[in-house]
FIBA-850474 format. One line per field, with one value per residue: residue in three letters; x, y, z of N, C-alpha, C in turn. Coordinates in Angstrom, 1 decimal. Atoms other than C-alpha are relative to their C-alpha. Layout:
BEGIN
r (Ala ...)
n_u (X ...)
n_v (Y ...)
n_w (Z ...)
ca_u (X ...)
ca_v (Y ...)
ca_w (Z ...)
c_u (X ...)
c_v (Y ...)
c_w (Z ...)
end
This chain:
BEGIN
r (Unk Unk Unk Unk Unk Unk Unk Unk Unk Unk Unk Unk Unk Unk Unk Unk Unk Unk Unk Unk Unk Unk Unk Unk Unk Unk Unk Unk Unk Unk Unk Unk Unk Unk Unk Unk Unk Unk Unk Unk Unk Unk Unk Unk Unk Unk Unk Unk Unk Unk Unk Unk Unk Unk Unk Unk Unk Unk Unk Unk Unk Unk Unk Unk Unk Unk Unk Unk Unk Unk Unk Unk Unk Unk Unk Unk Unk Unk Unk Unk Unk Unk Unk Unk Unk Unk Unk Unk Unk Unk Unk Unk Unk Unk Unk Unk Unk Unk Unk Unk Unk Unk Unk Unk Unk Unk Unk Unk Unk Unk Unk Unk Unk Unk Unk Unk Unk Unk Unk Unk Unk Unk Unk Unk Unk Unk Unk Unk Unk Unk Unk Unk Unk Unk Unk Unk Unk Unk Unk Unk Unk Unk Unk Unk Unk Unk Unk Unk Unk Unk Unk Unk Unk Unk Unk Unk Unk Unk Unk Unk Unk Unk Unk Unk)
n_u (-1.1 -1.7 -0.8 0.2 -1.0 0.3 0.7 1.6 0.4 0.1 -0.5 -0.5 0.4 -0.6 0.4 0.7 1.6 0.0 0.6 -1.7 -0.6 -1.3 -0.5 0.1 -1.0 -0.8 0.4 -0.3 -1.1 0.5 0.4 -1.7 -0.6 0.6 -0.9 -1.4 0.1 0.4 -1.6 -0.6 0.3 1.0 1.2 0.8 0.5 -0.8 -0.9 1.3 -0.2 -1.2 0.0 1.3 0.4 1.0 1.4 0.6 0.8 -0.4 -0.8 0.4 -0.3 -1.5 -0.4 1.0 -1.1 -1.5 -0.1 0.3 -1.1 -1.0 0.4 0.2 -0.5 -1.6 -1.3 0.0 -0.9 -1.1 -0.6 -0.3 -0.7 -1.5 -0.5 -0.8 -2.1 -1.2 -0.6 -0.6 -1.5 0.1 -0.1 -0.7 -0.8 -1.2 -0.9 -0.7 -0.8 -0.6 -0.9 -0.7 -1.0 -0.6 -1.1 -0.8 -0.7 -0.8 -1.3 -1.0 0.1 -0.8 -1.3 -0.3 -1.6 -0.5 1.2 1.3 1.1 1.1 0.7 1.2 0.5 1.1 0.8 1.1 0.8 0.6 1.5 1.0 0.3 0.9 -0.8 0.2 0.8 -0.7 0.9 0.2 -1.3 0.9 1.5 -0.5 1.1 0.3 -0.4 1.4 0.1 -1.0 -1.8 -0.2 -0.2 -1.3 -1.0 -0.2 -0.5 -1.8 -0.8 -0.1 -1.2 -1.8 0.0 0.0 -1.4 -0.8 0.1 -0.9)
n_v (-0.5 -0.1 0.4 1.4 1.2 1.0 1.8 -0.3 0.0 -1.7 -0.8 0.2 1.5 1.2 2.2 0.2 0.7 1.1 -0.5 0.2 -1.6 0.0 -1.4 -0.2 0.1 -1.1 -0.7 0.4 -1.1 -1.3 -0.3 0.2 -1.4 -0.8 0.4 -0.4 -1.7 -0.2 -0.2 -1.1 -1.6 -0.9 -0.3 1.2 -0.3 0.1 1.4 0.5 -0.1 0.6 1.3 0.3 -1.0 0.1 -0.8 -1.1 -0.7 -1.8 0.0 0.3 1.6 0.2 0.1 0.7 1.7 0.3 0.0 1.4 0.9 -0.2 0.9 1.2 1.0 0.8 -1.4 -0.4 1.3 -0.2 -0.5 0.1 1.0 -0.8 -0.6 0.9 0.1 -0.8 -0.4 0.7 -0.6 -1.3 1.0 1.0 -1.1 -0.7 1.2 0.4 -1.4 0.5 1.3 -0.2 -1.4 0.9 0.8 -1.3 -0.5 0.8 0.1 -1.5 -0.3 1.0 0.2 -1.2 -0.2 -0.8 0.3 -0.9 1.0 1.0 0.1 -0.5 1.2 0.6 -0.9 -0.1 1.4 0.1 -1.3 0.8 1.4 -0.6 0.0 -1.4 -0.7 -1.4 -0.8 -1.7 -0.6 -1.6 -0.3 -0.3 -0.2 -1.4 0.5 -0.2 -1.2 -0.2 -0.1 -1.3 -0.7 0.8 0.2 -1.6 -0.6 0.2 -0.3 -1.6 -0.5 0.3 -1.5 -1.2 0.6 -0.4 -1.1 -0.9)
n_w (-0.9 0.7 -1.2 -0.3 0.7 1.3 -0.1 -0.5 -1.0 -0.1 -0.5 -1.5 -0.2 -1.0 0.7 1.4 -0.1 -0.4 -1.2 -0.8 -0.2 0.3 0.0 1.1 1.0 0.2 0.6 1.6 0.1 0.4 -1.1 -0.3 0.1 -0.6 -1.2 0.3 0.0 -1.1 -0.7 0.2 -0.4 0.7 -0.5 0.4 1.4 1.3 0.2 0.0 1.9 0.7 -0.3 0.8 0.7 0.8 -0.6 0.5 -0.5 -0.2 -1.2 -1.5 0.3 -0.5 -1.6 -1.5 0.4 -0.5 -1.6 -0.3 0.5 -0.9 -1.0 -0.2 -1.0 0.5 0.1 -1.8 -0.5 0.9 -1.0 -1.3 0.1 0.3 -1.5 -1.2 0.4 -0.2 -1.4 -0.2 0.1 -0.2 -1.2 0.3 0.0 -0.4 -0.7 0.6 -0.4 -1.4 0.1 0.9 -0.4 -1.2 0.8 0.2 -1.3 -0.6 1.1 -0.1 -1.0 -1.0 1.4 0.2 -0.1 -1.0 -1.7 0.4 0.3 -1.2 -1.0 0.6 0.0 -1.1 -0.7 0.6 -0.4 -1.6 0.4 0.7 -0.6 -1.3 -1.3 -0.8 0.3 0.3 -0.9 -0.3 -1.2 0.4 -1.1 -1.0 -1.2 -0.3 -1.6 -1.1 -0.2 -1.0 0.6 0.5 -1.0 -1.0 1.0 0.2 -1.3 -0.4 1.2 -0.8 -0.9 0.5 0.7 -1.5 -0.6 1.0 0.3 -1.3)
ca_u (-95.1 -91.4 -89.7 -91.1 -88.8 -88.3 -89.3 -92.8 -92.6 -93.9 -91.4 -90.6 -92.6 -92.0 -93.6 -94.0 -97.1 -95.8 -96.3 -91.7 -90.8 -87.3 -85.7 -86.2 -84.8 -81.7 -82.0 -82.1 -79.1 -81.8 -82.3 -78.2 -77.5 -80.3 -78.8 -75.5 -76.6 -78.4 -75.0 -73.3 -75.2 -77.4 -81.1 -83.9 -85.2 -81.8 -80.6 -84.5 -83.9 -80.3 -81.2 -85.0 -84.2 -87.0 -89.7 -91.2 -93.2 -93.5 -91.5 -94.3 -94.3 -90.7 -90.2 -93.0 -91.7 -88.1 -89.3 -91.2 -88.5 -86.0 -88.0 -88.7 -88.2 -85.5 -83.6 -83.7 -82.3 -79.8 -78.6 -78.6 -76.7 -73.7 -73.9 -73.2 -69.9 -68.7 -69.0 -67.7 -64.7 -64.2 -63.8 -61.9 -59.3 -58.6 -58.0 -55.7 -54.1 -53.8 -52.1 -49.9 -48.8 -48.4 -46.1 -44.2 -44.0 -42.8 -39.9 -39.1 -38.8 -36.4 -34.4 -34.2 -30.4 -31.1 -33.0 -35.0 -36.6 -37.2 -38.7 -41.0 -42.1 -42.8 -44.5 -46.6 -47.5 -48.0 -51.0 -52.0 -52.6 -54.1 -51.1 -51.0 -53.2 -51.2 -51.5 -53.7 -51.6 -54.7 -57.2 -55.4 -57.5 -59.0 -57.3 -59.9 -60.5 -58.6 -55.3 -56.0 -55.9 -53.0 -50.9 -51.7 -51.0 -47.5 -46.9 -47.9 -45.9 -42.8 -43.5 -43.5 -40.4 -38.8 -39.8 -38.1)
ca_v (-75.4 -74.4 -76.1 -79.7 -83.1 -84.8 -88.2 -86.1 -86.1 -82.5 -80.4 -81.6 -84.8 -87.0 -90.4 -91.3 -93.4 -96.6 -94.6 -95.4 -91.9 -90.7 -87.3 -85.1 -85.4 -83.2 -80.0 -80.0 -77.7 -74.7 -75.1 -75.6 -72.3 -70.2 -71.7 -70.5 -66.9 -66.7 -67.5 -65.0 -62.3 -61.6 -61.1 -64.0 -62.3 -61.9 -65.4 -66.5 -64.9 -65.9 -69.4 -69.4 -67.0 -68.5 -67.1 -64.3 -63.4 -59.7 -58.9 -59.2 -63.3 -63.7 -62.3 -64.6 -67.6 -67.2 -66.5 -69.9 -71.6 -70.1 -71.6 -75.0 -77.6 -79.6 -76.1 -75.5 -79.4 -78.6 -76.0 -76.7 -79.8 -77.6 -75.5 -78.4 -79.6 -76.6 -76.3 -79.9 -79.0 -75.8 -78.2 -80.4 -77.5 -76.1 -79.3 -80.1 -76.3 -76.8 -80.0 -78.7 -75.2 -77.6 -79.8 -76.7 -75.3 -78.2 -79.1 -75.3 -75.4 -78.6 -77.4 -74.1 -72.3 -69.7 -69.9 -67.1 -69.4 -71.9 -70.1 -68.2 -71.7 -73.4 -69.9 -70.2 -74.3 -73.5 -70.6 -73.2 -76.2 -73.6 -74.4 -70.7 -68.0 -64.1 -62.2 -59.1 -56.6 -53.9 -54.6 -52.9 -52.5 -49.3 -47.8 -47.1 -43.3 -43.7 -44.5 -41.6 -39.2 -41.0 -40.8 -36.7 -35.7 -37.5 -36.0 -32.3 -32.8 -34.0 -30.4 -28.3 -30.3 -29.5 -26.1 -24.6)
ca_w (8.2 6.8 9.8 9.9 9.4 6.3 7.7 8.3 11.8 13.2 15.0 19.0 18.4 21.1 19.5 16.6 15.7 17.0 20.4 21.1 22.6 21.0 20.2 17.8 14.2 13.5 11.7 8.0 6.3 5.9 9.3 10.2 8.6 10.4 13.6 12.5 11.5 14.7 16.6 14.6 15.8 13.2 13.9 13.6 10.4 8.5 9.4 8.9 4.7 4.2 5.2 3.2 0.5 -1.9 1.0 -0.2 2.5 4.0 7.0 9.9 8.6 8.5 11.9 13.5 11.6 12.1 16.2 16.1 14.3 16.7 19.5 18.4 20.3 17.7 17.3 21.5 21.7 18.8 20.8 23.9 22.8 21.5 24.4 26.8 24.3 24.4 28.2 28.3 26.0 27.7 31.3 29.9 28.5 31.3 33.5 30.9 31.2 35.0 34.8 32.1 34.0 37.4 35.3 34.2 37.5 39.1 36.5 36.7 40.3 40.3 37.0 37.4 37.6 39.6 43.5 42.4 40.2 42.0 44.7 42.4 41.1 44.3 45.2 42.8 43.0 46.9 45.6 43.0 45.2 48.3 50.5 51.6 51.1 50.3 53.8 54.5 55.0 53.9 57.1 59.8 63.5 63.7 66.8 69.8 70.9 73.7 72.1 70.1 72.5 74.5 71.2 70.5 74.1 73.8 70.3 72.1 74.8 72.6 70.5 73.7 74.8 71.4 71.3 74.6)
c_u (1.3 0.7 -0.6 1.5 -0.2 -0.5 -1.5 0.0 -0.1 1.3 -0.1 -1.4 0.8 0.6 -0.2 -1.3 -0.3 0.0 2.1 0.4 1.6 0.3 -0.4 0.7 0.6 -0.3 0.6 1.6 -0.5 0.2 1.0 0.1 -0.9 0.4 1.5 -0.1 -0.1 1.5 1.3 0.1 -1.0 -1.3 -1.1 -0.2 1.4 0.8 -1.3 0.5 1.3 -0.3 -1.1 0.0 -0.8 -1.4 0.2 -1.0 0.3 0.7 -0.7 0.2 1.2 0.4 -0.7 0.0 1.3 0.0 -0.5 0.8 1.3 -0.2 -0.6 0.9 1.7 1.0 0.1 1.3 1.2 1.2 0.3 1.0 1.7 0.4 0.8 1.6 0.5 0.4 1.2 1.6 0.8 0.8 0.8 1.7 0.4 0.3 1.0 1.1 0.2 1.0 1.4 0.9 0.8 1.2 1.1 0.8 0.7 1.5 1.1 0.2 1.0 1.4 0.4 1.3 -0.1 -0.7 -0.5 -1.1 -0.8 -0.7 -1.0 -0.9 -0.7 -0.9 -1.0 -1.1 -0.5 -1.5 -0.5 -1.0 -0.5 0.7 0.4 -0.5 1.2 -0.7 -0.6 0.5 -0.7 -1.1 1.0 -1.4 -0.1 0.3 -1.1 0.3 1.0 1.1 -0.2 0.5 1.4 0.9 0.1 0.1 1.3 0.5 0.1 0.8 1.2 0.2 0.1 1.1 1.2 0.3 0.3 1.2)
c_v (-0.3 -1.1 -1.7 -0.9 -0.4 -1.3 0.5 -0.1 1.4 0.4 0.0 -1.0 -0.6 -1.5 0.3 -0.7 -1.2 0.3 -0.1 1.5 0.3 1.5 0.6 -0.1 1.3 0.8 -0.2 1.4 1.3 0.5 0.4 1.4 1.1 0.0 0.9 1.4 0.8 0.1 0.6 1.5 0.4 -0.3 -1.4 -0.3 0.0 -1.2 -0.8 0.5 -0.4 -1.7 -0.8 1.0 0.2 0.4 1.2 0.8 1.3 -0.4 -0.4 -1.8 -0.5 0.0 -1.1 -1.3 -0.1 0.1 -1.6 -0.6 0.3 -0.5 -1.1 -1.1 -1.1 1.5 0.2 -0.9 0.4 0.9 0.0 -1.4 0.8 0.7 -0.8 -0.4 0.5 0.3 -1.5 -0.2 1.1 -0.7 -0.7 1.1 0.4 -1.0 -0.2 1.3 0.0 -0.5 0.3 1.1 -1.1 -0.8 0.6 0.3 -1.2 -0.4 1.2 0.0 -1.4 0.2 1.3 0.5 0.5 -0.3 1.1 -0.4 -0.8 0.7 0.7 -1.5 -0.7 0.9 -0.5 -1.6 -0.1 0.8 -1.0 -1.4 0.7 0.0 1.1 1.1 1.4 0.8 1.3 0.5 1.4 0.0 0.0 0.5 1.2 0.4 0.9 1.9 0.2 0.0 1.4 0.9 0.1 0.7 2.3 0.6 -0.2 0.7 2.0 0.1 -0.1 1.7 0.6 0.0 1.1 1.6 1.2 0.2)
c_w (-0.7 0.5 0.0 -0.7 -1.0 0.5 0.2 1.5 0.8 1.1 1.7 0.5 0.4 -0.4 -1.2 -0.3 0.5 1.6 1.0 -0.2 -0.6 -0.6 -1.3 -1.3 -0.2 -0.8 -1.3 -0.4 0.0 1.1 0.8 -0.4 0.2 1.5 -0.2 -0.1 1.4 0.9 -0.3 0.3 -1.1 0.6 -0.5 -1.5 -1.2 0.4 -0.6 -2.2 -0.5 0.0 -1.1 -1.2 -1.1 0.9 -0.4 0.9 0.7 1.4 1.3 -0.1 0.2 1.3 0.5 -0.8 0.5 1.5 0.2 -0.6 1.2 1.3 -0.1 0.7 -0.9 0.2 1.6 0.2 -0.8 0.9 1.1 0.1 -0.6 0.9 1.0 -1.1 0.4 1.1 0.4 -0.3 1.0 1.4 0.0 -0.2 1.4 1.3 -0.5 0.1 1.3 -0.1 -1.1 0.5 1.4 -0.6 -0.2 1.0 1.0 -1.0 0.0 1.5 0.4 -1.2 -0.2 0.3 0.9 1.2 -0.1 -0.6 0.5 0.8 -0.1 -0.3 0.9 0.5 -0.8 -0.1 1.2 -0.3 -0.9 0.6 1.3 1.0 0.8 -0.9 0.3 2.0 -0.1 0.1 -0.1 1.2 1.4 1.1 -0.2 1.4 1.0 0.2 0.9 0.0 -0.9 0.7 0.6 -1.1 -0.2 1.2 -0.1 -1.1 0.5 0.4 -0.6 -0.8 0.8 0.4 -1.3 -0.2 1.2 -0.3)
end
């Protein structure tokens, strides 16, 4: 198998032989830059030959290597371990972009020259912090039959009126 660890231990081996369960070992550099292809966008098989380009084997092998290498269990953890960073960065960013616009808008809203500023400022710290919500002003009552009616009788008779 292409994909095993160098310390010899197979591919999303738990234990080792002393029976102490522990994670898999990190990917080797071949393995690093078939990961990398892969999250470039290229395809199993042309991150699978840039990565192994002394395999020689035909295309149906390649593919059904580079798919079981793309789903082993170190390459899964690998990734799924960068995925969480990046959500944890990602989390982290934009608390830190909150807290940094809030800072802003408050400063602008006690330093500002003109009272337009300001009261855009606090508009906008009152909508960031939920202290008032923008009103409806698009869900008007549908008006009953009855007022209909009422309203084009009076608009007749005002045209009738008008029209003598």
């Amino acid at each position: 198998m292409k994909y095993e660890c160098d310390a010899g231990m197979a591919l999303g081996t738990e234990e080792s032989n002393s029976g102490v369960a522990h994670q898999p070992c990190a990917p080797c550099a071949q393995q690093l830059m078939f990961i990398r292809g892969v999250l470039n966008g290229k395809t199993q098989k042309q991150a699978y030959r840039e990565a192994y380009p002394a395999d020689s084997s035909n295309d149906r092998n390649i593919s059904t290597t580079a798919n079981r290498l793309f789903h082993s269990p170190k390459i899964k953890a690998f990734v799924q371990g960068i995925n969480s960073t990046a959500e944890d960065l990602l989390a982290d960013d934009r608390r830190e972009t909150r807290r940094f616009v809030f800072k802003e808008l408050f400063a602008l809203s006690k330093q500002a020259k003109q009272e337009r500023h300001k009261i855009k400022a606090l508009e906008l710290l009152g909508k960031s912090c939920g202290a008032f919500k923008p009103a409806d002003r698009g869900a008007v009552p549908a008006p009953s039959e009855q007022s209909l009616k009422d309203a084009l009788s009076d608009r007749l008779r005002l045209m009738r009126e008008v029209g003598r």
